[in-house]
Structures are given as structure tokens and as C-alpha cells.
N, C-alpha and C positions, 0 to 999 in steps of 0.2 A: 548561555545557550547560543548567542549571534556568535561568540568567538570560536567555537565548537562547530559549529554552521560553516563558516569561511574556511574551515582545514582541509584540505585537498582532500586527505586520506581518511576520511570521516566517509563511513558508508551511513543511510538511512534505512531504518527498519522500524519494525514493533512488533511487542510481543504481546499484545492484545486480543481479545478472543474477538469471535463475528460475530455479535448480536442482532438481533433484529428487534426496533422497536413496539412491539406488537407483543402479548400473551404473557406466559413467565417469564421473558426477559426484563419483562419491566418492574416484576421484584428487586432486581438488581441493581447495583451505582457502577457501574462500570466507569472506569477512568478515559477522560472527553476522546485518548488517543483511538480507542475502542471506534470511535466515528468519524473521527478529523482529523488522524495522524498525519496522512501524505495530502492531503487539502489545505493544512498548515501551513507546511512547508512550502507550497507552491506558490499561495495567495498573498498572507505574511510576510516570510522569509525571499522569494523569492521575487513575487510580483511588487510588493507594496515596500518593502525594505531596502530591495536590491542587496542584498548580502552576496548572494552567489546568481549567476546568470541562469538562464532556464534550462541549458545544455547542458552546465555542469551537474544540477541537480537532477537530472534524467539521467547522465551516466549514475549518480551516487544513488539512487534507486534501484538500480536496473543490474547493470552490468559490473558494478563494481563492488556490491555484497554478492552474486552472482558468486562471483571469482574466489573473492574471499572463502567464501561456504565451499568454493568448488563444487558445484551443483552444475553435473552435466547437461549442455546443452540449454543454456535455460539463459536471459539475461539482456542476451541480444536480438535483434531480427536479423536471421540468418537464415541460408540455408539448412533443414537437418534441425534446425532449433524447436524447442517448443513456442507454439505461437500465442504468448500471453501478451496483449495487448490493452492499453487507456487512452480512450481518445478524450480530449478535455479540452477546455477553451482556458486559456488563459486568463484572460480576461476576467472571467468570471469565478472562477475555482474559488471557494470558501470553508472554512470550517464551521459548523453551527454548535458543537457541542459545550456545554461545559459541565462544571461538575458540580453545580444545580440541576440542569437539564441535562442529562448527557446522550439519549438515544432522542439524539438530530444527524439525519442524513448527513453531509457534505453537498453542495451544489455545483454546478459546473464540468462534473462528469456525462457525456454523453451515452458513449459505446465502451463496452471491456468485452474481452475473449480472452478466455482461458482452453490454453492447449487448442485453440484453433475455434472455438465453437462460442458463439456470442452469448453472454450471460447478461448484461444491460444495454438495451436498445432503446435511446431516445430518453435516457434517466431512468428509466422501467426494467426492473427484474423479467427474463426471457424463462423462469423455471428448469433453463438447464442448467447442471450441475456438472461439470465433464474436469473438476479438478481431484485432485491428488492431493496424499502425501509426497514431499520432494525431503528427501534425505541427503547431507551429506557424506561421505566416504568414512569420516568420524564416526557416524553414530551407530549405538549399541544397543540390540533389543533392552529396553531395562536401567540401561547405566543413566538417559538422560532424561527420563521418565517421571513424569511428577509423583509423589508418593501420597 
């Protein structure tokens, strides 16, 4: 995993669903990445291991599966950009999950805006919901579809 981590051209992702741990979700074992994918990486890999510096692993989040996908407009803070944004303290960013326990928050996250509109303010869900589907140029009603 650390050697995979240090590769330039190694983007970061997950294909994780978004559960909440509350109600029918908690039927489920979902896999720890489901809660502490990108909290991993930051706190772990990046803050406590020093594998890769905190810039690079911001471009390899952000802007450079962005690119990959070719997903317009999306990736950077630009102008003309959609404005999805993480405000996070380093310092503190954690993953809790594992897979005994796996619907645990992540910590250290403050603020997020997706498409411009704040969805966690101060650690706390805002009940706005102002996201999308983001498709690449690839995809096909059907072709890439779970069955």
C-alpha cells in the first residue's frame, strides 16, 4: 500500500457507498473505506507516515482523478469551476472505522461545500443536499450499471 501511495501518478478514490450510521444502515458491514477512506490517507499516510506531503496528496484527490475521469470543470478552485470544497485541520484528521465497527465518522473534518453550498458546518450535517451525479464523457446509460 505505502509503495502504491509514493507513485506520482497514483490518483485517490473510493468506490464506497455513503452510509449513515443510524437506522437500516446499521444492518450492514460495510467496508471501514465506506467512513475513513480519505481521513486515512491524510492522517496515516500523510500526516503520521510522511509517505507523500499534504500538497501532493490534495492534487492526487482533487485534480488529478478529476483529469483522469475528465470531468468537466470539477477538481480545481477556479473560476467557472464547480465549487466542492474540505476544510480540515490537519492535525487532527482521523479515521475511526474498522471492520468490527465500521459506521464511525472520521474526525477532523470541519466545513464541506458541494457545488458551492455548505453541507457540514462546524462537523454537523447542514441538511442541504445540492450534489449530483458527475459523469464522465465514457459513460453509457446501461453499459456501466450495476446489474
Amino acid at each position: 500500500m505505502r509503495k502504491e501511495i509514493a507513485r506520482r501518478w497514483v490518483s485517490f478514490g473510493s468506490d464506497a457507498e455513503s452510509s449513515a450510521p443510524e437506522g437500516v444502515f446499521l444492518k450492514s458491514n460495510p467496508h471501514p473505506r465506506a467512513y475513513g477512506n480519505f481521513a486515512r490517507l491524510l492522517g496515516k499516510y500523510v500526516r503520521d507516515e510522511k509517505i507523500i506531503p499534504l500538497e501532493e496528496a490534495i492534487r492526487r484527490l482533487t485534480s488529478l482523478p478529476a483529469g483522469n475521469l475528465k470531468l468537466d470543470r470539477r477538481g480545481a478552485l477556479k473560476p467557472g469551476y464547480f465549487a466542492d470544497v474540505v476544510v480540515f485541520d490537519p492535525a487532527e484528521i482521523l479515521d475511526h472505522a474498522t471492520y468490527e465497527r465500521p459506521h464511525q465518522y472520521s474526525t477532523g473534518v470541519r466545513q464541506v461545500f458541494v457545488n458551492g453550498v455548505q453541507v457540514l458546518k462546524d462537523g454537523a450535517h447542514t441538511g442541504a443536499k445540492p450534489g449530483r451525479v458527475v459523469r464522465g464523457p465514457g459513460w453509457k446509460r446501461g453499459a456501466n450499471s450495476r446489474k
